[in-house]
N, CA and C atoms as an extended XYZ file, in Angstrom:
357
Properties=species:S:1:pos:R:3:atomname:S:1:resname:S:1:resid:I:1 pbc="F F F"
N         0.838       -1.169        0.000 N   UNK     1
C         0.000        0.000        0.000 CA  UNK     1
C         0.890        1.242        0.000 C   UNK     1
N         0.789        2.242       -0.731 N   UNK     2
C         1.338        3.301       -1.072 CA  UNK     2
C         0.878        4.319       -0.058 C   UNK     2
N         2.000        5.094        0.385 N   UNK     3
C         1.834        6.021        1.676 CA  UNK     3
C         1.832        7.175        1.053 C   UNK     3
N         2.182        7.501        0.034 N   UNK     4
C         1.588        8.885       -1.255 CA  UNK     4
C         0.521        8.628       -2.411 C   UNK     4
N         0.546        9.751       -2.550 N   UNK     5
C        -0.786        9.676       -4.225 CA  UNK     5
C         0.085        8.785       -5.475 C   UNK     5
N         0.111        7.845       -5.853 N   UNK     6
C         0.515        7.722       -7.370 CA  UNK     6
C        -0.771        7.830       -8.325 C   UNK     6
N         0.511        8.023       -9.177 N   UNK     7
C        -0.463        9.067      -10.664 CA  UNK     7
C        -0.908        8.043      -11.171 C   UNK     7
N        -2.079        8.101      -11.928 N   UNK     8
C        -2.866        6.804      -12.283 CA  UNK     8
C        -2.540        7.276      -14.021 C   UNK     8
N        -2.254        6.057      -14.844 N   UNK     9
C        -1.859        6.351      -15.932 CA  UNK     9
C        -3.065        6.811      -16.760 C   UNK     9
N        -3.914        6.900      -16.407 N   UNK    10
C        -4.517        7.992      -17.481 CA  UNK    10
C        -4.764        9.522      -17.089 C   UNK    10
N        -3.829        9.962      -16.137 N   UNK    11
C        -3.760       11.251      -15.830 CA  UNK    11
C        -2.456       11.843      -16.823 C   UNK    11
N        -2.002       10.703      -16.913 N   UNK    12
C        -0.360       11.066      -17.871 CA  UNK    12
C        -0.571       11.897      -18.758 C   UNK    12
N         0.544       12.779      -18.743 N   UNK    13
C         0.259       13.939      -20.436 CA  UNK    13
C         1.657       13.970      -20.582 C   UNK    13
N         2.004       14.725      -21.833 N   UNK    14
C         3.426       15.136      -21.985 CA  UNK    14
C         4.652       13.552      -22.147 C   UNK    14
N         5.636       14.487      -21.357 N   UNK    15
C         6.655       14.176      -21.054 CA  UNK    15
C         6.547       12.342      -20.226 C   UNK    15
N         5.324       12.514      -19.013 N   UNK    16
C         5.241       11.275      -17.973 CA  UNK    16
C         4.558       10.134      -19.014 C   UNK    16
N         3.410       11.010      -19.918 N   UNK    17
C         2.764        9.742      -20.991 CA  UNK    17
C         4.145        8.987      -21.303 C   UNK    17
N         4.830        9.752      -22.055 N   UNK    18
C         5.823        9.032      -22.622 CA  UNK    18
C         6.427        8.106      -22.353 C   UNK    18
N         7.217        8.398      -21.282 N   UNK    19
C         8.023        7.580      -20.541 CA  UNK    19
C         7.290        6.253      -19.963 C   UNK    19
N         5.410        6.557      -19.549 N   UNK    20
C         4.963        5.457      -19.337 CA  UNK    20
C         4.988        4.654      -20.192 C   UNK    20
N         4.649        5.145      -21.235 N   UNK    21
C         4.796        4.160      -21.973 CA  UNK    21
C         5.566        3.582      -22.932 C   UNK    21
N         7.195        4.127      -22.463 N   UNK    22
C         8.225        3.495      -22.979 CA  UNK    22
C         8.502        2.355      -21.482 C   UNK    22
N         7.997        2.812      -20.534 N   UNK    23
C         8.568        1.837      -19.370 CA  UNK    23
C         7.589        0.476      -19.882 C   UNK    23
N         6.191        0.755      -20.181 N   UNK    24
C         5.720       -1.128      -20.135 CA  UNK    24
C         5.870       -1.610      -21.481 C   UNK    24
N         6.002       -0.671      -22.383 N   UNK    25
C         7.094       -0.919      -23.934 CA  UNK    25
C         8.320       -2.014      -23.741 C   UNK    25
N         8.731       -1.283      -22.956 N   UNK    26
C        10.411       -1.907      -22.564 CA  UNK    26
C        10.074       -3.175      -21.698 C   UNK    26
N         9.270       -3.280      -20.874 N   UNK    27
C         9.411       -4.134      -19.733 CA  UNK    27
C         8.687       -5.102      -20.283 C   UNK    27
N         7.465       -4.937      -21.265 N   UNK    28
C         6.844       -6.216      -21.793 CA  UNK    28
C         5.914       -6.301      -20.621 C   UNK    28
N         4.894       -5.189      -19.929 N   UNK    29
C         4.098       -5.456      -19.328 CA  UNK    29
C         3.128       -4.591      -19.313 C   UNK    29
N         1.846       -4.836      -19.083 N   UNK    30
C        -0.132       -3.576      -19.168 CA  UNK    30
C         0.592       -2.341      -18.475 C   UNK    30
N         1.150       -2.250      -17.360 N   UNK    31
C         1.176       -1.840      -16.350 CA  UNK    31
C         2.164       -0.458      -16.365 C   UNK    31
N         2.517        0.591      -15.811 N   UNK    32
C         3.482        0.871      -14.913 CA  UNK    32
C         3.236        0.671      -13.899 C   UNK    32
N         4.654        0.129      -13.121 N   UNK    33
C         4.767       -0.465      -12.130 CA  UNK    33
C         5.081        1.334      -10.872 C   UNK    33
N         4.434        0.659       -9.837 N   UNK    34
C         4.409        1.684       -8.622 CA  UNK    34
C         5.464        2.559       -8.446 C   UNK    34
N         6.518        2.578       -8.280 N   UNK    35
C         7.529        3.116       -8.328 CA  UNK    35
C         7.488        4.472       -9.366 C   UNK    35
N         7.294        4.207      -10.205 N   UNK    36
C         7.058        5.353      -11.834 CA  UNK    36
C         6.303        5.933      -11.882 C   UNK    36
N         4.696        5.249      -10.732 N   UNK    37
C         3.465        6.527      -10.805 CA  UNK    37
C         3.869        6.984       -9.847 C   UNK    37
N         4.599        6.473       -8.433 N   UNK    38
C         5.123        7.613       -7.734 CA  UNK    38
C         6.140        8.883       -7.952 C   UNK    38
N         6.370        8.813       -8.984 N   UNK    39
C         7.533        9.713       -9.635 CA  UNK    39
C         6.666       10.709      -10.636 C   UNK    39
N         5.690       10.226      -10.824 N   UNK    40
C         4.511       11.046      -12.182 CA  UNK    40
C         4.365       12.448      -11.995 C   UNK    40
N         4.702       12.467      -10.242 N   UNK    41
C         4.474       14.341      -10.322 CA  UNK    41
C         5.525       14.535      -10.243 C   UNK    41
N         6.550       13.869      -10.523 N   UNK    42
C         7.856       14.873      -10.785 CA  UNK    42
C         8.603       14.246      -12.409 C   UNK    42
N         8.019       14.678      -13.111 N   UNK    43
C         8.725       14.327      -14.608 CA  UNK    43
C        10.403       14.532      -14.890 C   UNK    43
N        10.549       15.457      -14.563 N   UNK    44
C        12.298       15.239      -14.742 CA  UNK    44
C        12.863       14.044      -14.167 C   UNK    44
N        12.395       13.792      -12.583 N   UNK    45
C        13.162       12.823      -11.615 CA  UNK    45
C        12.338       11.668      -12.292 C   UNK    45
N        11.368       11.526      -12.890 N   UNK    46
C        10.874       10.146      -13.228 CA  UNK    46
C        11.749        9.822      -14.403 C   UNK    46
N        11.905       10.645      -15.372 N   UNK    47
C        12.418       10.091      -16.334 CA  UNK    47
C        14.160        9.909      -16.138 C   UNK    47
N        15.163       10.543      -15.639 N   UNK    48
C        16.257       10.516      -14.704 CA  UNK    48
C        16.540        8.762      -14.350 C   UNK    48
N        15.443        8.907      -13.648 N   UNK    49
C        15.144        6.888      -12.791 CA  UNK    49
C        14.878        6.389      -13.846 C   UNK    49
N        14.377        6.320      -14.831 N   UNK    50
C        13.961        5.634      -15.843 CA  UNK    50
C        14.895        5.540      -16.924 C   UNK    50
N        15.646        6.228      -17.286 N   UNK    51
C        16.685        6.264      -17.891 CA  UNK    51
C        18.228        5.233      -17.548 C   UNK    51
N        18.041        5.411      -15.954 N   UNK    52
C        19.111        4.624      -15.431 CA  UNK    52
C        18.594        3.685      -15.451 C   UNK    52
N        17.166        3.303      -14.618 N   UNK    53
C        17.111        1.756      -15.024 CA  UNK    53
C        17.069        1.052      -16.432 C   UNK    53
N        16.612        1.874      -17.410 N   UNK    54
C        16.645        0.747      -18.403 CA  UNK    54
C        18.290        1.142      -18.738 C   UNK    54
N        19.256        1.959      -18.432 N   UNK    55
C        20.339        1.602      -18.919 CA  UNK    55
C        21.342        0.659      -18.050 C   UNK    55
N        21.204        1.001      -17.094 N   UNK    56
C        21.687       -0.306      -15.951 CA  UNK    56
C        21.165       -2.224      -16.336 C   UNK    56
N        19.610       -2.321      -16.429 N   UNK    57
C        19.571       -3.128      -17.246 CA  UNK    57
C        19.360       -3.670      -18.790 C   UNK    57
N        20.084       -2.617      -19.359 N   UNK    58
C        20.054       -3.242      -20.691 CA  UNK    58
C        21.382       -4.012      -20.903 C   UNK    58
N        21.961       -3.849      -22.189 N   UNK    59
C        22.804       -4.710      -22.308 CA  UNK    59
C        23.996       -3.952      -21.384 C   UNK    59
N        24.889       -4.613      -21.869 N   UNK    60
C        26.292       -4.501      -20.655 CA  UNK    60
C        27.235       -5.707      -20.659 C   UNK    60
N        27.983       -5.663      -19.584 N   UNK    61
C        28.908       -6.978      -19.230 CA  UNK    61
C        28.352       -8.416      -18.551 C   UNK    61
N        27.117       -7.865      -18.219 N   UNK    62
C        26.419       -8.825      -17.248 CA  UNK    62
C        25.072       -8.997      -18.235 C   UNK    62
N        24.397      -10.225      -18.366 N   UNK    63
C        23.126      -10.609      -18.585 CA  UNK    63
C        22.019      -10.110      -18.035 C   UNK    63
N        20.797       -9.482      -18.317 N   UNK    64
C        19.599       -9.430      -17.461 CA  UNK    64
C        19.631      -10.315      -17.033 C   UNK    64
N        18.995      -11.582      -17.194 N   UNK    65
C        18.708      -12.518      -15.979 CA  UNK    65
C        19.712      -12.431      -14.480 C   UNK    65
N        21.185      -12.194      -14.943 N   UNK    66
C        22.216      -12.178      -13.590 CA  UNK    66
C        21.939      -10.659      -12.839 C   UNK    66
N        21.800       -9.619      -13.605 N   UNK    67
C        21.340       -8.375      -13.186 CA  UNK    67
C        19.724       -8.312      -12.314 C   UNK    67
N        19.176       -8.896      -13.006 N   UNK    68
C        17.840       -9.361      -12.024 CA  UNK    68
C        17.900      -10.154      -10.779 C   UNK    68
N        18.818      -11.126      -10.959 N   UNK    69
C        18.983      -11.958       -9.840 CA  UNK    69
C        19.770      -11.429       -8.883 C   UNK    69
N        20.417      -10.659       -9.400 N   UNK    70
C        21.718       -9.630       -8.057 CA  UNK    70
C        20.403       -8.544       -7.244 C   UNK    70
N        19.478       -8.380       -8.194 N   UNK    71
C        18.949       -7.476       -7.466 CA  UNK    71
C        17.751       -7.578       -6.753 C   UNK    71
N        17.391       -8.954       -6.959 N   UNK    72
C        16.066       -9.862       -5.967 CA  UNK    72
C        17.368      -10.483       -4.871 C   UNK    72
N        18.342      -10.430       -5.113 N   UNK    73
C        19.276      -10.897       -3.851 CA  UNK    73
C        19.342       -9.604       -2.567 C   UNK    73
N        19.354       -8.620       -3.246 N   UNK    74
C        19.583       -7.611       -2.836 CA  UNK    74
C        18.337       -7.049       -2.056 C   UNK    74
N        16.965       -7.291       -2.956 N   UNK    75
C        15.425       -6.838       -2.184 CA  UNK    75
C        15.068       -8.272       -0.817 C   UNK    75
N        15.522       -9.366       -1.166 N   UNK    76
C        15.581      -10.182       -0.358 CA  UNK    76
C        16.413       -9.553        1.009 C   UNK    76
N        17.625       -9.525        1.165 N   UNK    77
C        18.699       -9.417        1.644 CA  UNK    77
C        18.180       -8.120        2.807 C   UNK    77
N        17.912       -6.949        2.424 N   UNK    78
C        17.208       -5.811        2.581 CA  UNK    78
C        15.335       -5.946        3.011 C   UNK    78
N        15.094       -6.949        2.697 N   UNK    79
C        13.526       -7.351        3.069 CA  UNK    79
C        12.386       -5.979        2.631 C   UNK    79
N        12.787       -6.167        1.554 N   UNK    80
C        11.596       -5.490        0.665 CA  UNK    80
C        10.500       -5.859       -0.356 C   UNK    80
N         9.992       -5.836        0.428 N   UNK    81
C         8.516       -6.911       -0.373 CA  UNK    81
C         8.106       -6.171       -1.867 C   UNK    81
N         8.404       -5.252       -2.008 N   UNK    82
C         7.816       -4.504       -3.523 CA  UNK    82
C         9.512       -4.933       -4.193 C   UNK    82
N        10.571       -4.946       -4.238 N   UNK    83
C        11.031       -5.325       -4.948 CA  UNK    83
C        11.692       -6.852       -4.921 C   UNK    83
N        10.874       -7.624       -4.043 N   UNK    84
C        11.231       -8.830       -4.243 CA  UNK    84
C        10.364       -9.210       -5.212 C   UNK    84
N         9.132       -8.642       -5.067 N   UNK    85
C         7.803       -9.103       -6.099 CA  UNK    85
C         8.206       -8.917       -7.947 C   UNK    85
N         8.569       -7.980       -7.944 N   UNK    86
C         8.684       -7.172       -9.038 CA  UNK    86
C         9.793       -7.849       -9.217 C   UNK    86
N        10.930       -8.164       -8.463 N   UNK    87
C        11.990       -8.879       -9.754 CA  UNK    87
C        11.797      -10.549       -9.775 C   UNK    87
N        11.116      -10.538       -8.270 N   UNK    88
C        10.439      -12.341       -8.951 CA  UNK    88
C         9.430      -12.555      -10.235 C   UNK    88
N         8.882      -11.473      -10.461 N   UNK    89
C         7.830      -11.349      -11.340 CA  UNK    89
C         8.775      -11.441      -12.748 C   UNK    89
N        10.352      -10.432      -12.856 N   UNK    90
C        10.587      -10.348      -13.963 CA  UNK    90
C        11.138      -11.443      -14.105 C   UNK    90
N        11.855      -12.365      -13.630 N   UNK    91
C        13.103      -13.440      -13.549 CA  UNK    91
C        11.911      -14.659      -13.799 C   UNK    91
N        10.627      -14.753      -13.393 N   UNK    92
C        10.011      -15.594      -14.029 CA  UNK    92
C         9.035      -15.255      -15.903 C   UNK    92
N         9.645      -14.150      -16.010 N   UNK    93
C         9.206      -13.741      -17.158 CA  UNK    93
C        10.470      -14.184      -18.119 C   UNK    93
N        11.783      -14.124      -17.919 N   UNK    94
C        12.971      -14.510      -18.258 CA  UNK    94
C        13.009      -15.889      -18.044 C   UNK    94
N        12.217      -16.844      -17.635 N   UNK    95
C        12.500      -18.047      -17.619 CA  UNK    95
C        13.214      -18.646      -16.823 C   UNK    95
N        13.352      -17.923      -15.360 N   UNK    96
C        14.191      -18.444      -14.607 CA  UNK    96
C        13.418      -19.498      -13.725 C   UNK    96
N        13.974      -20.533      -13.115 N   UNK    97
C        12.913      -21.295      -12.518 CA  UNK    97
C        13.213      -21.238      -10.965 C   UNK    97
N        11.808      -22.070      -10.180 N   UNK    98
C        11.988      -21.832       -8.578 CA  UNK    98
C        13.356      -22.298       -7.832 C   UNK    98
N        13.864      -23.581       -8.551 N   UNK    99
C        15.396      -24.295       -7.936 CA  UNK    99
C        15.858      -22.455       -7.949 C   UNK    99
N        16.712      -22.060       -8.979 N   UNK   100
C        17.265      -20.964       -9.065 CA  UNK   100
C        17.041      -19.624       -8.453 C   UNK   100
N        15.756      -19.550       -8.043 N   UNK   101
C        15.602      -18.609       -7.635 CA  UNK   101
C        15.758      -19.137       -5.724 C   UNK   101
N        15.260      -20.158       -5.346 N   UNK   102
C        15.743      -20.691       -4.266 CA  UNK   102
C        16.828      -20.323       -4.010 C   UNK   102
N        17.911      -20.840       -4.710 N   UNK   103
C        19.372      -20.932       -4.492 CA  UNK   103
C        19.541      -19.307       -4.224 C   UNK   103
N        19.410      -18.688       -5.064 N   UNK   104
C        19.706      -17.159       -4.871 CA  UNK   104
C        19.873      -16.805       -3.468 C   UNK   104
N        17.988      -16.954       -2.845 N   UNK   105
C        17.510      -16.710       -1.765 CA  UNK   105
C        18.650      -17.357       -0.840 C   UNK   105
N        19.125      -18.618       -0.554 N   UNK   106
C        19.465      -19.226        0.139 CA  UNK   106
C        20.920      -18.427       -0.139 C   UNK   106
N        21.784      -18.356       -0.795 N   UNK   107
C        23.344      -17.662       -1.034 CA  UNK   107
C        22.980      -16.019       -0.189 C   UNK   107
N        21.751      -15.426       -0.799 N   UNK   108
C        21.739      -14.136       -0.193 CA  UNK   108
C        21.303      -14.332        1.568 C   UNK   108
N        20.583      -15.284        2.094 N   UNK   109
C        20.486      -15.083        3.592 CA  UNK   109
C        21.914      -16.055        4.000 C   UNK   109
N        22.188      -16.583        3.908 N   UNK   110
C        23.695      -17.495        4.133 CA  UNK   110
C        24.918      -15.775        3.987 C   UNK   110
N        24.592      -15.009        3.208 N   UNK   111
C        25.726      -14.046        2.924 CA  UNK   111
C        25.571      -12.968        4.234 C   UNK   111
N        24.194      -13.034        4.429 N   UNK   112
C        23.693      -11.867        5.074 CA  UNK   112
C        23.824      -12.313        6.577 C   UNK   112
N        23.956      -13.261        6.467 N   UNK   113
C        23.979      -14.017        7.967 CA  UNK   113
C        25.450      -14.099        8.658 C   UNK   113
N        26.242      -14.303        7.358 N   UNK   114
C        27.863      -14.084        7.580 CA  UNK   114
C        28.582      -13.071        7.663 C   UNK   114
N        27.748      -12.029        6.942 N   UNK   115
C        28.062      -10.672        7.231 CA  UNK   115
C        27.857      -10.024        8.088 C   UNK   115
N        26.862      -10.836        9.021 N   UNK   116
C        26.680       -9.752       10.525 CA  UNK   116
C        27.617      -10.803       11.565 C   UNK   116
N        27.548      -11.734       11.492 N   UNK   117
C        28.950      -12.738       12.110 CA  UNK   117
C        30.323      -12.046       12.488 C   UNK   117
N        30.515      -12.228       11.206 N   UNK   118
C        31.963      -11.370       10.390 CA  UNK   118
C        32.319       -9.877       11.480 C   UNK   118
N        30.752       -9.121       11.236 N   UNK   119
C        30.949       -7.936       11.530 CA  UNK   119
C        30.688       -7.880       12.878 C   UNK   119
């Protein structure tokens, strides 16, 4: 549940239309996802975030699928339920399966567990 207003995509004009709908263009989904209508009243900073994410995950040195999975390690790890959803959602859109995504889970609380040990 959202603790601000997000912009409901048919309020979009301009600049935020756009970008909405280069974000479910790009992502291969109906939707913008929460994060982007919370950004709708600020168009510069939405598109800014939007820019980095699709350039962070586009191509590069690393694969989406490994870039997705570093970063459901990371919403795991951090215990964030909106972006564990959202990159379990994408990594099963990529074809990743539950063994794999298990394992993730299990390397990221095993890491996280050693890291407060450690520390």
């Amino acid at each position: 549940m959202a603790i601000i207003r997000l912009m409901e995509e048919g309020e979009a004009q301009g600049k935020v239309r756009e970008v909405f709908e280069e974000i479910k263009e790009t992502l291969g989904i109906p939707f913008v996802p929460q994060l982007f209508r919370a950004l709708g009243f600020k168009p510069d900073q939405l598109e800014a975030v939007w820019t980095q994410v699709k350039g962070l995950f586009g191509s590069g040195a690393l694969d989406v699928k490994t870039k997705v999975l570093a970063a459901l390690g990371v919403a795991a790890a951090q215990r964030c339920p909106y972006f564990i959803n959202i990159h379990g959602a994408a990594l099963k859109r990529l074809g990743v399966t539950d063994e794999e995504i298990t394992e993730l889970l299990e390397v990221a609380s095993l890491s996280t567990a050693l890291n407060t040990l450690v520390t």
